[in-house]
mmCIF file of the N, C-alpha and C atoms, coordinates in Angstrom:
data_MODEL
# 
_entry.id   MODEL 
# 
loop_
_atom_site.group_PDB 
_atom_site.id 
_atom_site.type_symbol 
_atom_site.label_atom_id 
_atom_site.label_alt_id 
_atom_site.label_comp_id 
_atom_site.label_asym_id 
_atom_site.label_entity_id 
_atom_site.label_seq_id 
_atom_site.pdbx_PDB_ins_code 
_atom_site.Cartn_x 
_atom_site.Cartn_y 
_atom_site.Cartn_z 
_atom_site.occupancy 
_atom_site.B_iso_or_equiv 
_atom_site.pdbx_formal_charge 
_atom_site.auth_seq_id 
_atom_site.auth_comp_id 
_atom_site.auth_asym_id 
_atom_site.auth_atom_id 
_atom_site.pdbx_PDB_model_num 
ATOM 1   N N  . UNK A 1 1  ? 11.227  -6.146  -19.152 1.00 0.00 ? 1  UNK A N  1 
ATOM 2   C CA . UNK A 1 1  ? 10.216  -5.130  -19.295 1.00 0.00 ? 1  UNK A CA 1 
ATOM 3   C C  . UNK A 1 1  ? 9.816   -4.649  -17.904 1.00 0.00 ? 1  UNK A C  1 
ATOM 4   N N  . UNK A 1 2  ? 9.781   -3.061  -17.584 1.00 0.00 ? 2  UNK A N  1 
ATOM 5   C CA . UNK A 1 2  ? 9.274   -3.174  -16.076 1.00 0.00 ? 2  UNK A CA 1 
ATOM 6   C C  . UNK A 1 2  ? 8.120   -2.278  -16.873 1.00 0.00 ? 2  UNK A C  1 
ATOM 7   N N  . UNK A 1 3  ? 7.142   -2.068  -15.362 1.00 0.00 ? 3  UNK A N  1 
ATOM 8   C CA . UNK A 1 3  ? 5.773   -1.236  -15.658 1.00 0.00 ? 3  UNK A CA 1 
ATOM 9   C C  . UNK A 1 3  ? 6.380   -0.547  -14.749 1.00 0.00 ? 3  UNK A C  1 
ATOM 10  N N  . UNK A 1 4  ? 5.186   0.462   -14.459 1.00 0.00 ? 4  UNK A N  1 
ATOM 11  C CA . UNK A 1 4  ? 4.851   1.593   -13.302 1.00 0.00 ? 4  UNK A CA 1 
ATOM 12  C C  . UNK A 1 4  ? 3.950   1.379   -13.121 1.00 0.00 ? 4  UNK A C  1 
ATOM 13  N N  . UNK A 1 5  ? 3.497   1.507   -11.379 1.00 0.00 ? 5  UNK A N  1 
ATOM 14  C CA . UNK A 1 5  ? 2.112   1.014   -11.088 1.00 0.00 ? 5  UNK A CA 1 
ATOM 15  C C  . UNK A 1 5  ? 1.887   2.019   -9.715  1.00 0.00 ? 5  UNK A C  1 
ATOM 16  N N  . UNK A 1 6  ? 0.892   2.355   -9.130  1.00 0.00 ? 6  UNK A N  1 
ATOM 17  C CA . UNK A 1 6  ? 0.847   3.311   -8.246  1.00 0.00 ? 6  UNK A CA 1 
ATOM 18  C C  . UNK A 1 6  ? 0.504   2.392   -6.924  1.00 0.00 ? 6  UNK A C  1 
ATOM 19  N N  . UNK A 1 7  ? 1.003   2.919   -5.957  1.00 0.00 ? 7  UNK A N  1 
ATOM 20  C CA . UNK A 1 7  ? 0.833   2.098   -4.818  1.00 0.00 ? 7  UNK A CA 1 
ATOM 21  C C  . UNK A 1 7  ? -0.726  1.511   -4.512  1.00 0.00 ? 7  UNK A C  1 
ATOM 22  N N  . UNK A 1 8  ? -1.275  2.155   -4.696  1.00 0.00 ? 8  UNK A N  1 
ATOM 23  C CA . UNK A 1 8  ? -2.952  1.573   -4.734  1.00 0.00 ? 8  UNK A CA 1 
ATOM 24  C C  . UNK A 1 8  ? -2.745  0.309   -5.789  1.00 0.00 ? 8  UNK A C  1 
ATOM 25  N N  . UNK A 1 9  ? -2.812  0.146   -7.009  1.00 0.00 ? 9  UNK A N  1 
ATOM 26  C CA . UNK A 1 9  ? -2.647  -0.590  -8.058  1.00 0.00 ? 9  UNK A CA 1 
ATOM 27  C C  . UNK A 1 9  ? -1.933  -1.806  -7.405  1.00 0.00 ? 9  UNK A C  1 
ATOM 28  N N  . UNK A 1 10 ? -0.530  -1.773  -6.713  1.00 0.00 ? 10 UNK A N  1 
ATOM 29  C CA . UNK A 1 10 ? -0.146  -2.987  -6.084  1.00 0.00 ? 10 UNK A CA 1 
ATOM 30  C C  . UNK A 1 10 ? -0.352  -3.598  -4.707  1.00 0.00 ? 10 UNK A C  1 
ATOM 31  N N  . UNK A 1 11 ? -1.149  -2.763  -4.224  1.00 0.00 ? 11 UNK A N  1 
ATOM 32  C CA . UNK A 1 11 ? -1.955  -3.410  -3.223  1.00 0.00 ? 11 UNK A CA 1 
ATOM 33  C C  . UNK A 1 11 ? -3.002  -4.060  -3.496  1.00 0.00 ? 11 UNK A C  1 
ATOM 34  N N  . UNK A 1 12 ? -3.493  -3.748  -4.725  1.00 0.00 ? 12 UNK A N  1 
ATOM 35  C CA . UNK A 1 12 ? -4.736  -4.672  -5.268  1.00 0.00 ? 12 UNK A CA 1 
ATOM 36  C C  . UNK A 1 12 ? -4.209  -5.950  -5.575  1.00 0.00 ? 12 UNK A C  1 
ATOM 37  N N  . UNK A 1 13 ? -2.605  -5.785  -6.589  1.00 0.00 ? 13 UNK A N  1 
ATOM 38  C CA . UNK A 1 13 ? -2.329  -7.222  -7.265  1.00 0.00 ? 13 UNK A CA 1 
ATOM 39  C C  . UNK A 1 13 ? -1.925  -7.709  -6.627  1.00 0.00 ? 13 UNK A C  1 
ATOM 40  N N  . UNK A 1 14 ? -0.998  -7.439  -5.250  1.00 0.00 ? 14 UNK A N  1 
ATOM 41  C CA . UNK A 1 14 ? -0.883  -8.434  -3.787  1.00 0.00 ? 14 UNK A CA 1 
ATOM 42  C C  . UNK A 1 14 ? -2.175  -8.784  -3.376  1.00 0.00 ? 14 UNK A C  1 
ATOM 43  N N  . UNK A 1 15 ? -3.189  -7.989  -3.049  1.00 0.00 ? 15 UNK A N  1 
ATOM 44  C CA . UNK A 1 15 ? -4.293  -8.555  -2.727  1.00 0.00 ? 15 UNK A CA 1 
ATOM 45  C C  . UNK A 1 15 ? -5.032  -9.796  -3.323  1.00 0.00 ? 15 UNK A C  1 
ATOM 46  N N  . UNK A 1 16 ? -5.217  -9.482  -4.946  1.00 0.00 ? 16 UNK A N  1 
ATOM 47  C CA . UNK A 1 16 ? -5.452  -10.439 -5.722  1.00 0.00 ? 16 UNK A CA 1 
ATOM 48  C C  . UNK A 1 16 ? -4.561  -12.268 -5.581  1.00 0.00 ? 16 UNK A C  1 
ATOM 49  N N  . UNK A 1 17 ? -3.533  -11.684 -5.411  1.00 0.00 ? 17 UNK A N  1 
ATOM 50  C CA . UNK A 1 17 ? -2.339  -12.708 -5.433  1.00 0.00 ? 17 UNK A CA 1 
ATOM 51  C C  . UNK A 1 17 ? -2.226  -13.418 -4.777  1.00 0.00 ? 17 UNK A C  1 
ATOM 52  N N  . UNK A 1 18 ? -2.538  -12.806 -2.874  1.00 0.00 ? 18 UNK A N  1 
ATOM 53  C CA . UNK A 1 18 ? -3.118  -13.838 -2.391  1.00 0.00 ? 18 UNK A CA 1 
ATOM 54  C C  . UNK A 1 18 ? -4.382  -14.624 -2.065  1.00 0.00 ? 18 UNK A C  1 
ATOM 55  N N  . UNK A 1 19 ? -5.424  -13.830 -2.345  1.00 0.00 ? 19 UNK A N  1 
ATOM 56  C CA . UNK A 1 19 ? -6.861  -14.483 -2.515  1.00 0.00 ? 19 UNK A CA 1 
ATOM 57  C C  . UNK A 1 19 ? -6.163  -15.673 -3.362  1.00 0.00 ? 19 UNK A C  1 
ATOM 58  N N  . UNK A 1 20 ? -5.965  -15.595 -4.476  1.00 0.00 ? 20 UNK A N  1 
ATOM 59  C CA . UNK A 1 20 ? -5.618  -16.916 -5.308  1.00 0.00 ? 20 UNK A CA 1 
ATOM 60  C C  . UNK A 1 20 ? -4.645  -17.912 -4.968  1.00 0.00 ? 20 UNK A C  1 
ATOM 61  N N  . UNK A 1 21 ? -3.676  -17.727 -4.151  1.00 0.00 ? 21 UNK A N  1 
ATOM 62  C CA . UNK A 1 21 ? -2.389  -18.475 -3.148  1.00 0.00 ? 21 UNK A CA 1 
ATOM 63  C C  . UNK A 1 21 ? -3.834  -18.977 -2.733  1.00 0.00 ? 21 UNK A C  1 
ATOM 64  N N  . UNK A 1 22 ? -4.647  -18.606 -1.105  1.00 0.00 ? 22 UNK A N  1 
ATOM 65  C CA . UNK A 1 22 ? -5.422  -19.301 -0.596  1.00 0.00 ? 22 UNK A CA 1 
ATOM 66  C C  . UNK A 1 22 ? -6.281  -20.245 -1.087  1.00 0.00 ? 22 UNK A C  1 
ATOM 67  N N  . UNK A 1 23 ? -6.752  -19.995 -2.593  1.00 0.00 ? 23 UNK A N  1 
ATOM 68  C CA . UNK A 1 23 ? -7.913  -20.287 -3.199  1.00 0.00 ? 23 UNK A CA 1 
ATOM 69  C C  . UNK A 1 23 ? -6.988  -21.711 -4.099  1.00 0.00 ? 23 UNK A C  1 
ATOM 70  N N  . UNK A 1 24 ? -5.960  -21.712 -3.988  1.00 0.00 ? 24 UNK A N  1 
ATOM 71  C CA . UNK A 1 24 ? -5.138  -22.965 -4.723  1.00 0.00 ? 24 UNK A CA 1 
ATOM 72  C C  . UNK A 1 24 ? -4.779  -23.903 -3.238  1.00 0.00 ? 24 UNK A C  1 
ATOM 73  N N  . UNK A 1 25 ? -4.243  -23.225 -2.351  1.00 0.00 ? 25 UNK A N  1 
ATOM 74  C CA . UNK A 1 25 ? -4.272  -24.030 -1.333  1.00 0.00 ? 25 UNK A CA 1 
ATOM 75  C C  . UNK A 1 25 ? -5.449  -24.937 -0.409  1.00 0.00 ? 25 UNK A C  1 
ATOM 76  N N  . UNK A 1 26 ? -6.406  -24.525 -0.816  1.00 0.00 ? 26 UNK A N  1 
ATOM 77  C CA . UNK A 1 26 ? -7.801  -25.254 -0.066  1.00 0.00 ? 26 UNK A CA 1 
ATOM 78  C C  . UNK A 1 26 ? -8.525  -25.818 -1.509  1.00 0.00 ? 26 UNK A C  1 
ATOM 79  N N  . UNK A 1 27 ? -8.075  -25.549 -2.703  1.00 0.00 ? 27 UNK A N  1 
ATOM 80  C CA . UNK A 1 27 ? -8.595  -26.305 -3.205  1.00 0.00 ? 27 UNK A CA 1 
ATOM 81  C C  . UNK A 1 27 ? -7.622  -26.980 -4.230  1.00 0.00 ? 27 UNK A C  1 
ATOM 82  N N  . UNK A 1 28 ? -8.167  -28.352 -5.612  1.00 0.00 ? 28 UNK A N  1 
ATOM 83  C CA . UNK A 1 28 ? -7.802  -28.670 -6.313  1.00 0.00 ? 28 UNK A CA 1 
ATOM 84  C C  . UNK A 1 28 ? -6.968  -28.087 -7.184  1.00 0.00 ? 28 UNK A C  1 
ATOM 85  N N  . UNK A 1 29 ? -6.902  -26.749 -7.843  1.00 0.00 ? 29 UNK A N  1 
ATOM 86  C CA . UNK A 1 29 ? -6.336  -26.145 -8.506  1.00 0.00 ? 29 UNK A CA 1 
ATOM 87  C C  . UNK A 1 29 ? -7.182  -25.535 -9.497  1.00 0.00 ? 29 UNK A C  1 
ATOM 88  N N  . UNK A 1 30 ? -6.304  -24.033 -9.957  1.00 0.00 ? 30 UNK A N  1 
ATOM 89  C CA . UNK A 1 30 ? -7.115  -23.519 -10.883 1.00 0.00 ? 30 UNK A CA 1 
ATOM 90  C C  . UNK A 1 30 ? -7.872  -23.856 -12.070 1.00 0.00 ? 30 UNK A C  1 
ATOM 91  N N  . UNK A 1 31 ? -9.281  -22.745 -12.211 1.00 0.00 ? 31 UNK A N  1 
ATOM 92  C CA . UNK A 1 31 ? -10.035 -23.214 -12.826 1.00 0.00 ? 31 UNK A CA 1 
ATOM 93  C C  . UNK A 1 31 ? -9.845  -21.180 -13.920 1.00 0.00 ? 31 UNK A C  1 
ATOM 94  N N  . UNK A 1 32 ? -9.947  -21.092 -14.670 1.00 0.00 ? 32 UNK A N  1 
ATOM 95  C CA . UNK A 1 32 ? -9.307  -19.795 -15.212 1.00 0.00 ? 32 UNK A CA 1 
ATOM 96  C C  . UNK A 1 32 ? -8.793  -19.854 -16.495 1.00 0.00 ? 32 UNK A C  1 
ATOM 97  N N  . UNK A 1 33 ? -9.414  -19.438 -17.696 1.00 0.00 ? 33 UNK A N  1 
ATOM 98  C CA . UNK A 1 33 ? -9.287  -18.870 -18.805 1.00 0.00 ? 33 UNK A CA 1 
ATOM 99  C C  . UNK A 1 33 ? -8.024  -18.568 -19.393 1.00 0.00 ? 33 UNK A C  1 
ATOM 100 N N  . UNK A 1 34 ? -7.161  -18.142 -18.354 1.00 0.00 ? 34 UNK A N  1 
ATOM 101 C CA . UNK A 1 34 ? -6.061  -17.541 -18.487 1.00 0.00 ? 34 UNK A CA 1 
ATOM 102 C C  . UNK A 1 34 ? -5.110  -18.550 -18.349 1.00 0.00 ? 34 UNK A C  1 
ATOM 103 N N  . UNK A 1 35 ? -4.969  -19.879 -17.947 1.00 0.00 ? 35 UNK A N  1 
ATOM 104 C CA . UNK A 1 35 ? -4.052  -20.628 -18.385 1.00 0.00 ? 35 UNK A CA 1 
ATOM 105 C C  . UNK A 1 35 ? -4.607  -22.165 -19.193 1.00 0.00 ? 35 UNK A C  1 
ATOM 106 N N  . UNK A 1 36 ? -4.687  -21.181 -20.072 1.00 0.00 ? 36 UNK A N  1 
ATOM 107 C CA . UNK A 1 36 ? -5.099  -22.635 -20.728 1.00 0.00 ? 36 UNK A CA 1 
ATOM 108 C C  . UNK A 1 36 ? -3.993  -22.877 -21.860 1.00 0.00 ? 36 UNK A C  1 
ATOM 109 N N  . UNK A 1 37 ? -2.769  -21.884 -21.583 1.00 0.00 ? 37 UNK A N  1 
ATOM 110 C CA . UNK A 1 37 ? -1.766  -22.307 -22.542 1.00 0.00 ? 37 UNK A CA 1 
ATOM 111 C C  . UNK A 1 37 ? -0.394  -22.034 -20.772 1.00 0.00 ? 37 UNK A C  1 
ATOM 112 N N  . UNK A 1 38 ? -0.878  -21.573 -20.248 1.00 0.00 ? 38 UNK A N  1 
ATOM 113 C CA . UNK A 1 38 ? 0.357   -21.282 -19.363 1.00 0.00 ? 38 UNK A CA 1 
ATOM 114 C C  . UNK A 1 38 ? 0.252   -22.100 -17.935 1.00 0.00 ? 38 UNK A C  1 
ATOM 115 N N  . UNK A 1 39 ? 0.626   -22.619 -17.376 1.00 0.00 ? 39 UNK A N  1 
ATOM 116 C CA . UNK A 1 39 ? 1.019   -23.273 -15.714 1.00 0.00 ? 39 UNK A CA 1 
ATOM 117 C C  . UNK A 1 39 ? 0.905   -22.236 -15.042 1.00 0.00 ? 39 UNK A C  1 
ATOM 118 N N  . UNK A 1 40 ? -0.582  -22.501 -14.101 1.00 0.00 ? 40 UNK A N  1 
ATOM 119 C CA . UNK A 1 40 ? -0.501  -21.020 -12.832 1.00 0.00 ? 40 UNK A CA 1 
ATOM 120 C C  . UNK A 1 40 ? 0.681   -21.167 -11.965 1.00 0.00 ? 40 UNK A C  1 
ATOM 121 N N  . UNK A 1 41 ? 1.109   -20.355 -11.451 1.00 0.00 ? 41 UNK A N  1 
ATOM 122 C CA . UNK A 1 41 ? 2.229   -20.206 -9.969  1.00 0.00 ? 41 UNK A CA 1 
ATOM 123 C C  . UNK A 1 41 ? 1.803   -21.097 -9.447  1.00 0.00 ? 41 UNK A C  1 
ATOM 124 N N  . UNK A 1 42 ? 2.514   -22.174 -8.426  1.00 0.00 ? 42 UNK A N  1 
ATOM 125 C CA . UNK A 1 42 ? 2.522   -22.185 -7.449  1.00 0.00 ? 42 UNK A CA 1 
ATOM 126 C C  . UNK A 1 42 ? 1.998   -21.560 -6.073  1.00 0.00 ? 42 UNK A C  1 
ATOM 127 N N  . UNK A 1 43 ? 1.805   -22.293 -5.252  1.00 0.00 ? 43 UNK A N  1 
ATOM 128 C CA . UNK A 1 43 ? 1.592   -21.422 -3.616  1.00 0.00 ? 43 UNK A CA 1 
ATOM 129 C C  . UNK A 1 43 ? 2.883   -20.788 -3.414  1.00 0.00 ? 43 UNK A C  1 
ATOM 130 N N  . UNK A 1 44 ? 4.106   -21.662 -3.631  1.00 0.00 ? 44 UNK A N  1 
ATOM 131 C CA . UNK A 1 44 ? 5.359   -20.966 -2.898  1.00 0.00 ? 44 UNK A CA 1 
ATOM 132 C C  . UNK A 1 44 ? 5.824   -20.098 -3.990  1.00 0.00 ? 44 UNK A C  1 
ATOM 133 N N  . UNK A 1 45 ? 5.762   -20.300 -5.724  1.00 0.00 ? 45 UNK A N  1 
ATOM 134 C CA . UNK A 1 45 ? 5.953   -19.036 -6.669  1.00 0.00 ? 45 UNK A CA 1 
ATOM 135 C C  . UNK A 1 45 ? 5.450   -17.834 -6.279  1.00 0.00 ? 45 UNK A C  1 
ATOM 136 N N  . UNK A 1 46 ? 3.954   -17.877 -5.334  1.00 0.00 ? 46 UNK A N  1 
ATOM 137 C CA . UNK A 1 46 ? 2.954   -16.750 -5.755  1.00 0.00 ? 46 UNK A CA 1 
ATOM 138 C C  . UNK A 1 46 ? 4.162   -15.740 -4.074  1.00 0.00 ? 46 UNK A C  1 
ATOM 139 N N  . UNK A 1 47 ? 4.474   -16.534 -3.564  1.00 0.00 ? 47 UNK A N  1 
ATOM 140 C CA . UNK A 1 47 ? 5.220   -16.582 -2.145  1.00 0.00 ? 47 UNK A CA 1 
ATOM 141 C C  . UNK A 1 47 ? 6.177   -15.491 -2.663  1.00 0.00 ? 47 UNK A C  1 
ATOM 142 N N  . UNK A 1 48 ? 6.746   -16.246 -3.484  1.00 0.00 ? 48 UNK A N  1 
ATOM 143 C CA . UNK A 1 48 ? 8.263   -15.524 -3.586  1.00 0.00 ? 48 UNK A CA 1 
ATOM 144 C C  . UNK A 1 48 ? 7.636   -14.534 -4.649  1.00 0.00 ? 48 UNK A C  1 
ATOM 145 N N  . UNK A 1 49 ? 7.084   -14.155 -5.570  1.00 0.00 ? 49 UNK A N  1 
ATOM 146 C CA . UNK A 1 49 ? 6.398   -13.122 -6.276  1.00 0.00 ? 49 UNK A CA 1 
ATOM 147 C C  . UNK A 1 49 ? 6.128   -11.740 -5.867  1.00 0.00 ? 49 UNK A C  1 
ATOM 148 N N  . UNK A 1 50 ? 5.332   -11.983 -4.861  1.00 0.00 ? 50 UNK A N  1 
ATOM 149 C CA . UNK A 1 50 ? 4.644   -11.232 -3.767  1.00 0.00 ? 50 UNK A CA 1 
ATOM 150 C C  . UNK A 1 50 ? 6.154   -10.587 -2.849  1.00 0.00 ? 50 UNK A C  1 
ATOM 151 N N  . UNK A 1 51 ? 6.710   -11.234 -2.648  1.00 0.00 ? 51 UNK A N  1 
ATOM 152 C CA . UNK A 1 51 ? 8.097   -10.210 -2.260  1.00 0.00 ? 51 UNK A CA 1 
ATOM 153 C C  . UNK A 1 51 ? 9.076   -9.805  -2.921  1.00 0.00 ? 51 UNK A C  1 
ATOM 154 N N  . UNK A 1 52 ? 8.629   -10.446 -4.035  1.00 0.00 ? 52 UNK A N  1 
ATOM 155 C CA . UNK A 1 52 ? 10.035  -9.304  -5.166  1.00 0.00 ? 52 UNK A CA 1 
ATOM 156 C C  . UNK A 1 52 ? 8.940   -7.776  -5.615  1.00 0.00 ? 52 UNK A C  1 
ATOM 157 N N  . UNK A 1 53 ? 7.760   -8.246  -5.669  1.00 0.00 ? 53 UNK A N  1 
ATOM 158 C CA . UNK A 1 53 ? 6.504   -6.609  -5.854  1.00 0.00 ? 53 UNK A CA 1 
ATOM 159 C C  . UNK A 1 53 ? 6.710   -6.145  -5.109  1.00 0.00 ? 53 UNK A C  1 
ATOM 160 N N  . UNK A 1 54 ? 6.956   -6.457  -3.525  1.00 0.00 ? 54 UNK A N  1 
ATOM 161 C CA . UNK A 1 54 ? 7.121   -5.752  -2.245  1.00 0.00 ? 54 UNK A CA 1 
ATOM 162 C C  . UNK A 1 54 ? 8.698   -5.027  -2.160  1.00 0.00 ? 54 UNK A C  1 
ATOM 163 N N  . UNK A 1 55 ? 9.392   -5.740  -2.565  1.00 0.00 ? 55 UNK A N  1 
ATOM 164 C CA . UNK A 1 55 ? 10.699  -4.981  -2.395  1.00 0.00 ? 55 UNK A CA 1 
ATOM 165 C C  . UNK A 1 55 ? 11.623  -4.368  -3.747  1.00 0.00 ? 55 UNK A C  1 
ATOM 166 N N  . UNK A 1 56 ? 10.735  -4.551  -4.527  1.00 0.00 ? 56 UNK A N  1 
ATOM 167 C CA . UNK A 1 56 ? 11.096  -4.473  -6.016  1.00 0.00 ? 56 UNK A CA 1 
ATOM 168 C C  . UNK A 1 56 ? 12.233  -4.549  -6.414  1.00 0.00 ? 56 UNK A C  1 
ATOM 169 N N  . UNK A 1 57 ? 12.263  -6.569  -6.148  1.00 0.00 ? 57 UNK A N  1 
ATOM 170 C CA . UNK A 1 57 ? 13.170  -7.199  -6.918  1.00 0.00 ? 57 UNK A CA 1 
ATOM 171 C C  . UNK A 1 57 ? 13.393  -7.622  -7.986  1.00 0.00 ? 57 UNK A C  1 
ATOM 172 N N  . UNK A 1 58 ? 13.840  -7.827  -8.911  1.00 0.00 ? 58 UNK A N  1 
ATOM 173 C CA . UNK A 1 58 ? 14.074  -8.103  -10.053 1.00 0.00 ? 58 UNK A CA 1 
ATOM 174 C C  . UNK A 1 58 ? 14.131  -9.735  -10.871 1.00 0.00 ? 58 UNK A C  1 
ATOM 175 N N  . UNK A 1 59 ? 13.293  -9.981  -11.639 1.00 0.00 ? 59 UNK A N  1 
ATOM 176 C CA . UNK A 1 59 ? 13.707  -11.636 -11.677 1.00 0.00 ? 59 UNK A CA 1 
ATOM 177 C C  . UNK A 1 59 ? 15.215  -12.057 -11.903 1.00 0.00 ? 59 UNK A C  1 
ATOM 178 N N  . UNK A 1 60 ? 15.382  -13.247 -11.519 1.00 0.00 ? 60 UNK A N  1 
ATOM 179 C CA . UNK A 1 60 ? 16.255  -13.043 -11.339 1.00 0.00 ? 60 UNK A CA 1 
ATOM 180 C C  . UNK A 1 60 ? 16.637  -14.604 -12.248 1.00 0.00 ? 60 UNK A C  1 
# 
């Protein structure tokens, strides 16, 4: 499935992406609604994430 997102839009979800990289690295681990059925990323997932949005790579 791909989206379309406008360059503003993915500067926010990089932005977002790494506030939360930092916010897992200084602390215990997430606290968030949103995985209470799913495993958050990783520091080094959110790593490699953040440069497939940047170069729009494809999972692979």
């Amino acid at each position: 499935m791909m989206i379309q997102i406008s360059d503003r839009e993915l500067a926010t979800v990089l932005a977002a992406l790494r506030y939360w990289q930092q916010d897992l690295a200084e602390n215990d681990g997430p606290i968030s609604e949103h995985f209470a059925e799913q495993t958050p990323l990783s520091v080094e997932e959110i790593d490699d994430l953040c440069e497939r949005l940047n170069f729009g790579s494809t999972i692979s």
